[in-house]
Kinemage of the C-alpha trace (Angstrom):
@kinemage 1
@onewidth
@group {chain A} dominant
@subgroup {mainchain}
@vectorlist {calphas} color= white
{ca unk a 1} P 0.000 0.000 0.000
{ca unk a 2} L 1.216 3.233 -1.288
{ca unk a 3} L 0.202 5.157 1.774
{ca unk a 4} L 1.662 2.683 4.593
{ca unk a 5} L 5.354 2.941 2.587
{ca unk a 6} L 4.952 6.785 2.939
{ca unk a 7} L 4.071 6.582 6.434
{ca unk a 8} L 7.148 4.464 7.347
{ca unk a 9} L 9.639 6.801 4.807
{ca unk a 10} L 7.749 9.575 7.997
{ca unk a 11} L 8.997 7.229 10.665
{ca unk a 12} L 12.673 7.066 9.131
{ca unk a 13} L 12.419 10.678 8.769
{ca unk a 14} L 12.090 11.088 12.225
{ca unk a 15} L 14.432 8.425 13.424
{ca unk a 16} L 17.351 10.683 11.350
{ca unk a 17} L 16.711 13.784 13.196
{ca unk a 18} L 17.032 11.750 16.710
{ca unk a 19} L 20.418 9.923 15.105
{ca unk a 20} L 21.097 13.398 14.547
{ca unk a 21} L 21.204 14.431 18.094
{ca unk a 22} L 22.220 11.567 19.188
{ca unk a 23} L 25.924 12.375 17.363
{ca unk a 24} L 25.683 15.786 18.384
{ca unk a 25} L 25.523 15.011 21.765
{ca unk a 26} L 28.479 12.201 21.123
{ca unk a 27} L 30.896 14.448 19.534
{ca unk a 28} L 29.694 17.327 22.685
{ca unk a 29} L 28.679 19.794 20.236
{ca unk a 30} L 26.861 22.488 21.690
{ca unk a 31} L 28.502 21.416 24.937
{ca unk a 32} L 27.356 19.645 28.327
{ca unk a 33} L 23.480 22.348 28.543
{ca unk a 34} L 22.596 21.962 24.563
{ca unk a 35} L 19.914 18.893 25.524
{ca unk a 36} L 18.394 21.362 28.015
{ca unk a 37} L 18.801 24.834 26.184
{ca unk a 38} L 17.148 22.552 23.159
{ca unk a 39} L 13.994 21.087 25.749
{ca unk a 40} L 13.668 25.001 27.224
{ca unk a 41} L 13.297 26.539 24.151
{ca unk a 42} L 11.035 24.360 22.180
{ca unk a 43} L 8.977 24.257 25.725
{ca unk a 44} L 9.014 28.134 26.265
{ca unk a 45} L 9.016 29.327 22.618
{ca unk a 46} L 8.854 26.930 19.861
{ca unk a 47} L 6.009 24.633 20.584
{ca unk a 48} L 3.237 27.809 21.269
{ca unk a 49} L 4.412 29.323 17.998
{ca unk a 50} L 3.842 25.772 15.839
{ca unk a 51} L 0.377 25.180 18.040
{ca unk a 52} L -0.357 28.956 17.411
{ca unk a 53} L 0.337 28.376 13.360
{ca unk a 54} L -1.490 25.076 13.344
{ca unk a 55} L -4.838 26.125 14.843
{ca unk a 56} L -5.193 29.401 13.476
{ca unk a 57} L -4.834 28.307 9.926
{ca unk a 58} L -7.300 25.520 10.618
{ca unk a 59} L -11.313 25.845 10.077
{ca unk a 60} L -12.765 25.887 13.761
{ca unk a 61} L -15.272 23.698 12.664
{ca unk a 62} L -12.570 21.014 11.520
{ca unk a 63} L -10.619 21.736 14.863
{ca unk a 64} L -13.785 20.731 16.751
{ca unk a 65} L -14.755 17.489 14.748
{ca unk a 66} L -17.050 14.651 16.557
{ca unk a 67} L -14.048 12.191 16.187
{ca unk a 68} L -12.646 14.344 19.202
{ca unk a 69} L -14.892 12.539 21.544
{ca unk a 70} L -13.446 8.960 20.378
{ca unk a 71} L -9.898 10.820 20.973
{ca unk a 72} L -10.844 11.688 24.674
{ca unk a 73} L -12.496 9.146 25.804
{ca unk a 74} L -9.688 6.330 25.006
{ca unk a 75} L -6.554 8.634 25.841
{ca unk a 76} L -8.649 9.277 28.880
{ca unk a 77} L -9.520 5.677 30.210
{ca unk a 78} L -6.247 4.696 28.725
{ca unk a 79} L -4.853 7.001 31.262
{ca unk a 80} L -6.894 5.989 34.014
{ca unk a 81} L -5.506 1.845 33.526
{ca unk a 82} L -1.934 3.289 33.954
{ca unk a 83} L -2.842 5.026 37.118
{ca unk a 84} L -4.619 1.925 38.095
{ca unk a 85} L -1.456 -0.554 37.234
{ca unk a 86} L 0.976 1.922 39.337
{ca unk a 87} L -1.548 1.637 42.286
{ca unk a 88} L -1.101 -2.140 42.062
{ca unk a 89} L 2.270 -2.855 41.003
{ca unk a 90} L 4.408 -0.105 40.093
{ca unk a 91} L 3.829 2.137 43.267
{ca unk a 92} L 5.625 4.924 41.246
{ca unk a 93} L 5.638 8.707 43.285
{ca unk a 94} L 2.880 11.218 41.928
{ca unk a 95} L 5.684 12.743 39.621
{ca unk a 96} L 6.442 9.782 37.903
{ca unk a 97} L 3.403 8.083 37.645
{ca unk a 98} L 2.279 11.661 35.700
{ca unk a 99} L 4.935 10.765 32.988
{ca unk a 100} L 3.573 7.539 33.049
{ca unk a 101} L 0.105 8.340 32.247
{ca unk a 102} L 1.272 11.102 30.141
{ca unk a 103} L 3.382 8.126 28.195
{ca unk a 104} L 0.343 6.004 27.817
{ca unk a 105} L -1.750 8.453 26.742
{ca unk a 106} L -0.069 11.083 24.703
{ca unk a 107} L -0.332 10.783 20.790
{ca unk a 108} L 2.820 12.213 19.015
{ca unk a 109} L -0.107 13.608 16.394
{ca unk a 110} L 2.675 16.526 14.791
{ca unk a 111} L 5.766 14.557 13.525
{ca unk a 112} L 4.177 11.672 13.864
{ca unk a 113} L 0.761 12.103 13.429
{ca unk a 114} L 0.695 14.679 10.171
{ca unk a 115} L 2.603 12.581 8.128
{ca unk a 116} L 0.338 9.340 8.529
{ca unk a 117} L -2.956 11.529 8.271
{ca unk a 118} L -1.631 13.238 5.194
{ca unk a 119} L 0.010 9.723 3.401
{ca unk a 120} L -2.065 7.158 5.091
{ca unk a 121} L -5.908 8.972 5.636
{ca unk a 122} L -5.421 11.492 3.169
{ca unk a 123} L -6.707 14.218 5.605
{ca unk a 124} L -3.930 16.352 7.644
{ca unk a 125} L -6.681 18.135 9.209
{ca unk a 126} L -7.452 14.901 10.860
{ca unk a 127} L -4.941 15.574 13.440
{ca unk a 128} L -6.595 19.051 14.359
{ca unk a 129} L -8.820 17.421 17.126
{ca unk a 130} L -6.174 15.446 18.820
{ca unk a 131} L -3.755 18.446 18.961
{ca unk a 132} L -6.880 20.757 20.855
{ca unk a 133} L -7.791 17.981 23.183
{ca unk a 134} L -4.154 16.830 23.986
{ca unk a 135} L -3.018 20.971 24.829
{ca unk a 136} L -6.081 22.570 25.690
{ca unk a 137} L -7.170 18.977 28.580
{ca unk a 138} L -4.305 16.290 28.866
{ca unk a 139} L -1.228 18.776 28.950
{ca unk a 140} L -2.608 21.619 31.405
{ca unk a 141} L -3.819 18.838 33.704
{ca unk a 142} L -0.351 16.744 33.663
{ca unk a 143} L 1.890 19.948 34.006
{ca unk a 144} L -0.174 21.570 36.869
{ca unk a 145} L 0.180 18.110 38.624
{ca unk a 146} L 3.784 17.623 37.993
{ca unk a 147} L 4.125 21.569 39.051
{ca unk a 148} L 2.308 21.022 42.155
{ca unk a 149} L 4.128 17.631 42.863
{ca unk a 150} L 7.801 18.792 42.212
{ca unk a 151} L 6.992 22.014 44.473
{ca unk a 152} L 5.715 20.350 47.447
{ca unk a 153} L 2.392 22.412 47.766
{ca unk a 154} L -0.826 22.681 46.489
{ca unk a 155} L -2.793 25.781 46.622
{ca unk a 156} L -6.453 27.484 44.803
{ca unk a 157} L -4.220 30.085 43.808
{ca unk a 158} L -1.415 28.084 42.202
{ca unk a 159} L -3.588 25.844 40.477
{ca unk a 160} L -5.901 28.885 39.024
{ca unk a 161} L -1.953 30.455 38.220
{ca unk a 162} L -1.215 27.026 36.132
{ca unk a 163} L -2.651 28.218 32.425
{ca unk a 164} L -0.341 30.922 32.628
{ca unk a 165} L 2.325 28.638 33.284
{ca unk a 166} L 1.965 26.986 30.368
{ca unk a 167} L 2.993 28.258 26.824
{ca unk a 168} L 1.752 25.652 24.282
{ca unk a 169} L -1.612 25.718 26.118
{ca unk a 170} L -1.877 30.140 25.303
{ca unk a 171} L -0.392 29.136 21.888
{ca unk a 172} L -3.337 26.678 21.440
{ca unk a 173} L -6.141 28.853 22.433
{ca unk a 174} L -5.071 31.805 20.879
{ca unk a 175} L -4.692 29.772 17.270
{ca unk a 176} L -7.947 28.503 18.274
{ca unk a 177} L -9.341 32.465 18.495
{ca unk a 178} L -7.875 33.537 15.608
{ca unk a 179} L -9.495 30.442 13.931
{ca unk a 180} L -12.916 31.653 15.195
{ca unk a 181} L -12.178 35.124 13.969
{ca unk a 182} L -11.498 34.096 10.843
{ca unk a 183} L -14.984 31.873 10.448
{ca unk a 184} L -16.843 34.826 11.992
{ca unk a 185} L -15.504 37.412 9.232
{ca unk a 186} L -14.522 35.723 6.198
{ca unk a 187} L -10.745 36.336 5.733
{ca unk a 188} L -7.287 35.564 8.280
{ca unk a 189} L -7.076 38.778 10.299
{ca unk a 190} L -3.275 38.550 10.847
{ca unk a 191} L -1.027 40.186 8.473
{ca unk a 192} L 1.473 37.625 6.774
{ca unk a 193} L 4.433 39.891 8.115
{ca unk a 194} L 3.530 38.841 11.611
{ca unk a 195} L 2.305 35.340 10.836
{ca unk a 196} L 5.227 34.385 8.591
{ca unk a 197} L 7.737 34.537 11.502
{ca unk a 198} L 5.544 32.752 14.031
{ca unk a 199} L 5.669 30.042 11.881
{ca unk a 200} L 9.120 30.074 11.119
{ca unk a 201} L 9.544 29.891 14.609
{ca unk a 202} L 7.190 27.218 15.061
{ca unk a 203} L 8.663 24.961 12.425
{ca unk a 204} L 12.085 24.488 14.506
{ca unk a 205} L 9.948 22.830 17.400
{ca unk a 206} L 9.985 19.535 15.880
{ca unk a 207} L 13.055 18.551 15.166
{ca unk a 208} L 14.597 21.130 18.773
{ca unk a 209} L 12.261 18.153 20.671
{ca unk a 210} L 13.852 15.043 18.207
{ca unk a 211} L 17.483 16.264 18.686
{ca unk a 212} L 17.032 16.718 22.491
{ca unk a 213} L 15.697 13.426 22.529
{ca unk a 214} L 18.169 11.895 20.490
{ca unk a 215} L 20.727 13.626 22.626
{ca unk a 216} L 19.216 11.988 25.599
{ca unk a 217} L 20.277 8.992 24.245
{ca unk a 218} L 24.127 9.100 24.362
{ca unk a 219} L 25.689 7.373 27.457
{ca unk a 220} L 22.671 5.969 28.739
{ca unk a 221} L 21.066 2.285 28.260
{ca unk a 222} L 17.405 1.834 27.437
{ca unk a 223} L 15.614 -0.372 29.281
{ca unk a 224} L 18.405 -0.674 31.752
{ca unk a 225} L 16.675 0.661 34.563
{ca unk a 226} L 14.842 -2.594 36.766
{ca unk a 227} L 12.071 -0.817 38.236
{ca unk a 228} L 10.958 1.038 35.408
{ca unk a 229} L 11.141 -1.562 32.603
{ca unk a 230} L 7.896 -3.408 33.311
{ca unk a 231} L 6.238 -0.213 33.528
{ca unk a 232} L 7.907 1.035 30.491
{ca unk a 233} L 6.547 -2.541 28.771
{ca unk a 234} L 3.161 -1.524 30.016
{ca unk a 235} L 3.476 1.891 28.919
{ca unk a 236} L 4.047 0.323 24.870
{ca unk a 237} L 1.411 -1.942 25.460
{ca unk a 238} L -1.563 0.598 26.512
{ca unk a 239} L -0.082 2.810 23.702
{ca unk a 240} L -0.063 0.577 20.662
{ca unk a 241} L -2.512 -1.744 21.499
{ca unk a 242} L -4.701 -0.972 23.665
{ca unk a 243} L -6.032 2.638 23.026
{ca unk a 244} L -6.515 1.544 19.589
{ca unk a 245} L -8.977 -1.001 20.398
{ca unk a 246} L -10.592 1.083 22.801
{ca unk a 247} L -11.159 3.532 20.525
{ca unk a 248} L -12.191 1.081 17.494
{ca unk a 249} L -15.088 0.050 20.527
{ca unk a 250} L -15.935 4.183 21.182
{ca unk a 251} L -16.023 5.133 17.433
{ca unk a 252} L -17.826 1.927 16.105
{ca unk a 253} L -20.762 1.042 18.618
{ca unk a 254} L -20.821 4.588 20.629
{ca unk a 255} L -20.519 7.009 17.956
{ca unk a 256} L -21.795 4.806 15.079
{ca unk a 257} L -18.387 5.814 12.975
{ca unk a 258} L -18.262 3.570 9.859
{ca unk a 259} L -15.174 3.463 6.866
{ca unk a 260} L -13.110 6.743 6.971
{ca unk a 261} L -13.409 8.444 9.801
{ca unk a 262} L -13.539 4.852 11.476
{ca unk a 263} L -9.945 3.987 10.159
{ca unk a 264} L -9.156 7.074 10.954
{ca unk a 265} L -9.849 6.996 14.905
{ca unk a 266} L -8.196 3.608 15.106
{ca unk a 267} L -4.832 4.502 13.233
{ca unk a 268} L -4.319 7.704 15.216
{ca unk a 269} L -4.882 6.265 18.484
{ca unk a 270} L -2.197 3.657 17.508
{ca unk a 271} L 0.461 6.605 17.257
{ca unk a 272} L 3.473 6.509 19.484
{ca unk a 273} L 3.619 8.382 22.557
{ca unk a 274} L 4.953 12.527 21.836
{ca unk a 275} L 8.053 13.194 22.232
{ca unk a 276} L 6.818 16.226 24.207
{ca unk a 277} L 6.308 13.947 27.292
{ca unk a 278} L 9.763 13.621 27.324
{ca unk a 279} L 10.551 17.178 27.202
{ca unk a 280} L 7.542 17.809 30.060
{ca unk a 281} L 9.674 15.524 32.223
{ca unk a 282} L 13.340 17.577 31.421
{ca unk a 283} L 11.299 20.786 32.136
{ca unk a 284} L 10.627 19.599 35.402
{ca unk a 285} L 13.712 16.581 36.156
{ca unk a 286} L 11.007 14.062 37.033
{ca unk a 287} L 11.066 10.246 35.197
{ca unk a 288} L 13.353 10.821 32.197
{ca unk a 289} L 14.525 7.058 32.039
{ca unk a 290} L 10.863 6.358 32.342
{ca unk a 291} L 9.621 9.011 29.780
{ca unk a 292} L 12.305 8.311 27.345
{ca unk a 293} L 12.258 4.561 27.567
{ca unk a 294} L 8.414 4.851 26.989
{ca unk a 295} L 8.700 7.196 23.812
{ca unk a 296} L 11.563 5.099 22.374
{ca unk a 297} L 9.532 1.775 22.959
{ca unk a 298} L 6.282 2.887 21.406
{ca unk a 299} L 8.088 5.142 18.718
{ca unk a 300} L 9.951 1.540 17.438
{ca unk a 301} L 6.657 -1.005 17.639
{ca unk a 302} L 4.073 1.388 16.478
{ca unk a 303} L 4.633 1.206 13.071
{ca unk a 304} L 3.598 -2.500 13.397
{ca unk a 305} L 0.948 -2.151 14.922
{ca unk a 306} L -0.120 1.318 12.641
{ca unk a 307} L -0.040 -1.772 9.597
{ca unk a 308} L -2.105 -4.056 11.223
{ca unk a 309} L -4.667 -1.980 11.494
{ca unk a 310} L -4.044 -0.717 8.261
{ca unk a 311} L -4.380 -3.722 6.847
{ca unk a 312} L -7.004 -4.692 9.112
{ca unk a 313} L -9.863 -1.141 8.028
{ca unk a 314} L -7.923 -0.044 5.222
Protein backbone atom coordinates (compact mmCIF):
# COMPACT_ATOMS: atom_id res chain seq x y z
CA UNK A 1 0.00 0.00 0.00
CA UNK A 2 1.22 3.23 -1.29
CA UNK A 3 0.20 5.16 1.77
CA UNK A 4 1.66 2.68 4.59
CA UNK A 5 5.35 2.94 2.59
CA UNK A 6 4.95 6.78 2.94
CA UNK A 7 4.07 6.58 6.43
CA UNK A 8 7.15 4.46 7.35
CA UNK A 9 9.64 6.80 4.81
CA UNK A 10 7.75 9.57 8.00
CA UNK A 11 9.00 7.23 10.67
CA UNK A 12 12.67 7.07 9.13
CA UNK A 13 12.42 10.68 8.77
CA UNK A 14 12.09 11.09 12.22
CA UNK A 15 14.43 8.42 13.42
CA UNK A 16 17.35 10.68 11.35
CA UNK A 17 16.71 13.78 13.20
CA UNK A 18 17.03 11.75 16.71
CA UNK A 19 20.42 9.92 15.10
CA UNK A 20 21.10 13.40 14.55
CA UNK A 21 21.20 14.43 18.09
CA UNK A 22 22.22 11.57 19.19
CA UNK A 23 25.92 12.38 17.36
CA UNK A 24 25.68 15.79 18.38
CA UNK A 25 25.52 15.01 21.76
CA UNK A 26 28.48 12.20 21.12
CA UNK A 27 30.90 14.45 19.53
CA UNK A 28 29.69 17.33 22.69
CA UNK A 29 28.68 19.79 20.24
CA UNK A 30 26.86 22.49 21.69
CA UNK A 31 28.50 21.42 24.94
CA UNK A 32 27.36 19.64 28.33
CA UNK A 33 23.48 22.35 28.54
CA UNK A 34 22.60 21.96 24.56
CA UNK A 35 19.91 18.89 25.52
CA UNK A 36 18.39 21.36 28.01
CA UNK A 37 18.80 24.83 26.18
CA UNK A 38 17.15 22.55 23.16
CA UNK A 39 13.99 21.09 25.75
CA UNK A 40 13.67 25.00 27.22
CA UNK A 41 13.30 26.54 24.15
CA UNK A 42 11.03 24.36 22.18
CA UNK A 43 8.98 24.26 25.73
CA UNK A 44 9.01 28.13 26.26
CA UNK A 45 9.02 29.33 22.62
CA UNK A 46 8.85 26.93 19.86
CA UNK A 47 6.01 24.63 20.58
CA UNK A 48 3.24 27.81 21.27
CA UNK A 49 4.41 29.32 18.00
CA UNK A 50 3.84 25.77 15.84
CA UNK A 51 0.38 25.18 18.04
CA UNK A 52 -0.36 28.96 17.41
CA UNK A 53 0.34 28.38 13.36
CA UNK A 54 -1.49 25.08 13.34
CA UNK A 55 -4.84 26.12 14.84
CA UNK A 56 -5.19 29.40 13.48
CA UNK A 57 -4.83 28.31 9.93
CA UNK A 58 -7.30 25.52 10.62
CA UNK A 59 -11.31 25.84 10.08
CA UNK A 60 -12.77 25.89 13.76
CA UNK A 61 -15.27 23.70 12.66
CA UNK A 62 -12.57 21.01 11.52
CA UNK A 63 -10.62 21.74 14.86
CA UNK A 64 -13.79 20.73 16.75
CA UNK A 65 -14.75 17.49 14.75
CA UNK A 66 -17.05 14.65 16.56
CA UNK A 67 -14.05 12.19 16.19
CA UNK A 68 -12.65 14.34 19.20
CA UNK A 69 -14.89 12.54 21.54
CA UNK A 70 -13.45 8.96 20.38
CA UNK A 71 -9.90 10.82 20.97
CA UNK A 72 -10.84 11.69 24.67
CA UNK A 73 -12.50 9.15 25.80
CA UNK A 74 -9.69 6.33 25.01
CA UNK A 75 -6.55 8.63 25.84
CA UNK A 76 -8.65 9.28 28.88
CA UNK A 77 -9.52 5.68 30.21
CA UNK A 78 -6.25 4.70 28.72
CA UNK A 79 -4.85 7.00 31.26
CA UNK A 80 -6.89 5.99 34.01
CA UNK A 81 -5.51 1.85 33.53
CA UNK A 82 -1.93 3.29 33.95
CA UNK A 83 -2.84 5.03 37.12
CA UNK A 84 -4.62 1.92 38.09
CA UNK A 85 -1.46 -0.55 37.23
CA UNK A 86 0.98 1.92 39.34
CA UNK A 87 -1.55 1.64 42.29
CA UNK A 88 -1.10 -2.14 42.06
CA UNK A 89 2.27 -2.85 41.00
CA UNK A 90 4.41 -0.11 40.09
CA UNK A 91 3.83 2.14 43.27
CA UNK A 92 5.63 4.92 41.25
CA UNK A 93 5.64 8.71 43.29
CA UNK A 94 2.88 11.22 41.93
CA UNK A 95 5.68 12.74 39.62
CA UNK A 96 6.44 9.78 37.90
CA UNK A 97 3.40 8.08 37.64
CA UNK A 98 2.28 11.66 35.70
CA UNK A 99 4.93 10.76 32.99
CA UNK A 100 3.57 7.54 33.05
CA UNK A 101 0.10 8.34 32.25
CA UNK A 102 1.27 11.10 30.14
CA UNK A 103 3.38 8.13 28.20
CA UNK A 104 0.34 6.00 27.82
CA UNK A 105 -1.75 8.45 26.74
CA UNK A 106 -0.07 11.08 24.70
CA UNK A 107 -0.33 10.78 20.79
CA UNK A 108 2.82 12.21 19.02
CA UNK A 109 -0.11 13.61 16.39
CA UNK A 110 2.68 16.53 14.79
CA UNK A 111 5.77 14.56 13.53
CA UNK A 112 4.18 11.67 13.86
CA UNK A 113 0.76 12.10 13.43
CA UNK A 114 0.69 14.68 10.17
CA UNK A 115 2.60 12.58 8.13
CA UNK A 116 0.34 9.34 8.53
CA UNK A 117 -2.96 11.53 8.27
CA UNK A 118 -1.63 13.24 5.19
CA UNK A 119 0.01 9.72 3.40
CA UNK A 120 -2.07 7.16 5.09
CA UNK A 121 -5.91 8.97 5.64
CA UNK A 122 -5.42 11.49 3.17
CA UNK A 123 -6.71 14.22 5.61
CA UNK A 124 -3.93 16.35 7.64
CA UNK A 125 -6.68 18.14 9.21
CA UNK A 126 -7.45 14.90 10.86
CA UNK A 127 -4.94 15.57 13.44
CA UNK A 128 -6.60 19.05 14.36
CA UNK A 129 -8.82 17.42 17.13
CA UNK A 130 -6.17 15.45 18.82
CA UNK A 131 -3.76 18.45 18.96
CA UNK A 132 -6.88 20.76 20.86
CA UNK A 133 -7.79 17.98 23.18
CA UNK A 134 -4.15 16.83 23.99
CA UNK A 135 -3.02 20.97 24.83
CA UNK A 136 -6.08 22.57 25.69
CA UNK A 137 -7.17 18.98 28.58
CA UNK A 138 -4.31 16.29 28.87
CA UNK A 139 -1.23 18.78 28.95
CA UNK A 140 -2.61 21.62 31.41
CA UNK A 141 -3.82 18.84 33.70
CA UNK A 142 -0.35 16.74 33.66
CA UNK A 143 1.89 19.95 34.01
CA UNK A 144 -0.17 21.57 36.87
CA UNK A 145 0.18 18.11 38.62
CA UNK A 146 3.78 17.62 37.99
CA UNK A 147 4.12 21.57 39.05
CA UNK A 148 2.31 21.02 42.16
CA UNK A 149 4.13 17.63 42.86
CA UNK A 150 7.80 18.79 42.21
CA UNK A 151 6.99 22.01 44.47
CA UNK A 152 5.72 20.35 47.45
CA UNK A 153 2.39 22.41 47.77
CA UNK A 154 -0.83 22.68 46.49
CA UNK A 155 -2.79 25.78 46.62
CA UNK A 156 -6.45 27.48 44.80
CA UNK A 157 -4.22 30.08 43.81
CA UNK A 158 -1.42 28.08 42.20
CA UNK A 159 -3.59 25.84 40.48
CA UNK A 160 -5.90 28.89 39.02
CA UNK A 161 -1.95 30.46 38.22
CA UNK A 162 -1.22 27.03 36.13
CA UNK A 163 -2.65 28.22 32.43
CA UNK A 164 -0.34 30.92 32.63
CA UNK A 165 2.33 28.64 33.28
CA UNK A 166 1.96 26.99 30.37
CA UNK A 167 2.99 28.26 26.82
CA UNK A 168 1.75 25.65 24.28
CA UNK A 169 -1.61 25.72 26.12
CA UNK A 170 -1.88 30.14 25.30
CA UNK A 171 -0.39 29.14 21.89
CA UNK A 172 -3.34 26.68 21.44
CA UNK A 173 -6.14 28.85 22.43
CA UNK A 174 -5.07 31.81 20.88
CA UNK A 175 -4.69 29.77 17.27
CA UNK A 176 -7.95 28.50 18.27
CA UNK A 177 -9.34 32.47 18.50
CA UNK A 178 -7.88 33.54 15.61
CA UNK A 179 -9.49 30.44 13.93
CA UNK A 180 -12.92 31.65 15.20
CA UNK A 181 -12.18 35.12 13.97
CA UNK A 182 -11.50 34.10 10.84
CA UNK A 183 -14.98 31.87 10.45
CA UNK A 184 -16.84 34.83 11.99
CA UNK A 185 -15.50 37.41 9.23
CA UNK A 186 -14.52 35.72 6.20
CA UNK A 187 -10.74 36.34 5.73
CA UNK A 188 -7.29 35.56 8.28
CA UNK A 189 -7.08 38.78 10.30
CA UNK A 190 -3.27 38.55 10.85
CA UNK A 191 -1.03 40.19 8.47
CA UNK A 192 1.47 37.62 6.77
CA UNK A 193 4.43 39.89 8.11
CA UNK A 194 3.53 38.84 11.61
CA UNK A 195 2.31 35.34 10.84
CA UNK A 196 5.23 34.39 8.59
CA UNK A 197 7.74 34.54 11.50
CA UNK A 198 5.54 32.75 14.03
CA UNK A 199 5.67 30.04 11.88
CA UNK A 200 9.12 30.07 11.12
CA UNK A 201 9.54 29.89 14.61
CA UNK A 202 7.19 27.22 15.06
CA UNK A 203 8.66 24.96 12.43
CA UNK A 204 12.08 24.49 14.51
CA UNK A 205 9.95 22.83 17.40
CA UNK A 206 9.99 19.53 15.88
CA UNK A 207 13.06 18.55 15.17
CA UNK A 208 14.60 21.13 18.77
CA UNK A 209 12.26 18.15 20.67
CA UNK A 210 13.85 15.04 18.21
CA UNK A 211 17.48 16.26 18.69
CA UNK A 212 17.03 16.72 22.49
CA UNK A 213 15.70 13.43 22.53
CA UNK A 214 18.17 11.90 20.49
CA UNK A 215 20.73 13.63 22.63
CA UNK A 216 19.22 11.99 25.60
CA UNK A 217 20.28 8.99 24.25
CA UNK A 218 24.13 9.10 24.36
CA UNK A 219 25.69 7.37 27.46
CA UNK A 220 22.67 5.97 28.74
CA UNK A 221 21.07 2.28 28.26
CA UNK A 222 17.41 1.83 27.44
CA UNK A 223 15.61 -0.37 29.28
CA UNK A 224 18.40 -0.67 31.75
CA UNK A 225 16.68 0.66 34.56
CA UNK A 226 14.84 -2.59 36.77
CA UNK A 227 12.07 -0.82 38.24
CA UNK A 228 10.96 1.04 35.41
CA UNK A 229 11.14 -1.56 32.60
CA UNK A 230 7.90 -3.41 33.31
CA UNK A 231 6.24 -0.21 33.53
CA UNK A 232 7.91 1.03 30.49
CA UNK A 233 6.55 -2.54 28.77
CA UNK A 234 3.16 -1.52 30.02
CA UNK A 235 3.48 1.89 28.92
CA UNK A 236 4.05 0.32 24.87
CA UNK A 237 1.41 -1.94 25.46
CA UNK A 238 -1.56 0.60 26.51
CA UNK A 239 -0.08 2.81 23.70
CA UNK A 240 -0.06 0.58 20.66
CA UNK A 241 -2.51 -1.74 21.50
CA UNK A 242 -4.70 -0.97 23.67
CA UNK A 243 -6.03 2.64 23.03
CA UNK A 244 -6.52 1.54 19.59
CA UNK A 245 -8.98 -1.00 20.40
CA UNK A 246 -10.59 1.08 22.80
CA UNK A 247 -11.16 3.53 20.53
CA UNK A 248 -12.19 1.08 17.49
CA UNK A 249 -15.09 0.05 20.53
CA UNK A 250 -15.93 4.18 21.18
CA UNK A 251 -16.02 5.13 17.43
CA UNK A 252 -17.83 1.93 16.10
CA UNK A 253 -20.76 1.04 18.62
CA UNK A 254 -20.82 4.59 20.63
CA UNK A 255 -20.52 7.01 17.96
CA UNK A 256 -21.79 4.81 15.08
CA UNK A 257 -18.39 5.81 12.97
CA UNK A 258 -18.26 3.57 9.86
CA UNK A 259 -15.17 3.46 6.87
CA UNK A 260 -13.11 6.74 6.97
CA UNK A 261 -13.41 8.44 9.80
CA UNK A 262 -13.54 4.85 11.48
CA UNK A 263 -9.94 3.99 10.16
CA UNK A 264 -9.16 7.07 10.95
CA UNK A 265 -9.85 7.00 14.91
CA UNK A 266 -8.20 3.61 15.11
CA UNK A 267 -4.83 4.50 13.23
CA UNK A 268 -4.32 7.70 15.22
CA UNK A 269 -4.88 6.27 18.48
CA UNK A 270 -2.20 3.66 17.51
CA UNK A 271 0.46 6.61 17.26
CA UNK A 272 3.47 6.51 19.48
CA UNK A 273 3.62 8.38 22.56
CA UNK A 274 4.95 12.53 21.84
CA UNK A 275 8.05 13.19 22.23
CA UNK A 276 6.82 16.23 24.21
CA UNK A 277 6.31 13.95 27.29
CA UNK A 278 9.76 13.62 27.32
CA UNK A 279 10.55 17.18 27.20
CA UNK A 280 7.54 17.81 30.06
CA UNK A 281 9.67 15.52 32.22
CA UNK A 282 13.34 17.58 31.42
CA UNK A 283 11.30 20.79 32.14
CA UNK A 284 10.63 19.60 35.40
CA UNK A 285 13.71 16.58 36.16
CA UNK A 286 11.01 14.06 37.03
CA UNK A 287 11.07 10.25 35.20
CA UNK A 288 13.35 10.82 32.20
CA UNK A 289 14.53 7.06 32.04
CA UNK A 290 10.86 6.36 32.34
CA UNK A 291 9.62 9.01 29.78
CA UNK A 292 12.30 8.31 27.34
CA UNK A 293 12.26 4.56 27.57
CA UNK A 294 8.41 4.85 26.99
CA UNK A 295 8.70 7.20 23.81
CA UNK A 296 11.56 5.10 22.37
CA UNK A 297 9.53 1.77 22.96
CA UNK A 298 6.28 2.89 21.41
CA UNK A 299 8.09 5.14 18.72
CA UNK A 300 9.95 1.54 17.44
CA UNK A 301 6.66 -1.01 17.64
CA UNK A 302 4.07 1.39 16.48
CA UNK A 303 4.63 1.21 13.07
CA UNK A 304 3.60 -2.50 13.40
CA UNK A 305 0.95 -2.15 14.92
CA UNK A 306 -0.12 1.32 12.64
CA UNK A 307 -0.04 -1.77 9.60
CA UNK A 308 -2.10 -4.06 11.22
CA UNK A 309 -4.67 -1.98 11.49
CA UNK A 310 -4.04 -0.72 8.26
CA UNK A 311 -4.38 -3.72 6.85
CA UNK A 312 -7.00 -4.69 9.11
CA UNK A 313 -9.86 -1.14 8.03
CA UNK A 314 -7.92 -0.04 5.22
Amino acid sequence: MPGLLSAMQGFCVIGIVIAVGYVAARMRIGGPSAQMVLNKFSFFVSSPCLMFAILSKEPIFEIFHSSIIVAFFSALLVGVVFLILNRLFFHMGAADATIGALNSLYLNSNNIGLPIATYILGNPALVAPILVMQQAIFTPVGLTVLDVTTKGKVTVKEIAKQPLHQPLLIGSLAGILVSAVTAKIGYFPIPKFIFDPIDMIGDSAVPMILMAFGMSLHGTKPMQKKGDRTATIAVAVLKNIVMPIIAFLLAYFVMGFRDATLYACVVLAALPTGQNVYNYAARYNVGLTFARDGILLSTMTSPIFIAIVAFLLS
